[in-house]
C-alpha positions, 0 to 999 in steps of 0.5 A: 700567421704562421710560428716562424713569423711569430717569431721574427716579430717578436725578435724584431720588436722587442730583441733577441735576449728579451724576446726568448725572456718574454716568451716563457717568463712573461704572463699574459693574463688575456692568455688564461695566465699563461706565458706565451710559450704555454700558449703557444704550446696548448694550441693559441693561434700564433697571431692571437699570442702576438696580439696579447704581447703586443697589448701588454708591453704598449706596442702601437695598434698599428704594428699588430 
């Protein structure tokens, strides 16, 4: 997945404000303890990111 992507799933699931939010407020504790911009950051696959999100906020296997 590329970090566009990620992007637009994350603005699209979850809403623009909310998205920027979650991204550097939210930690995702499957991420080592970082937000998911840190992980990002330090190199995480994109997809791995979205997946940790996607686990912590209830979000529907099948839309992973």
């Amino acid at each position: 997945m590329r970090l566009t992507e990620f992007h637009e799933l994350v603005r699209g699931r979850f809403g623009e404000v909310r998205a920027t939010s979650m991204l550097v407020d939210h930690v995702l504790t499957s991420m080592g303890g970082r937000t998911a911009a840190q992980a990002i950051e330090d190199g995480a696959e994109p997809r791995d990111v979205w997946r940790a999100l996607c686990a912590d906020f209830d979000v529907p296997r099948d839309q992973w």
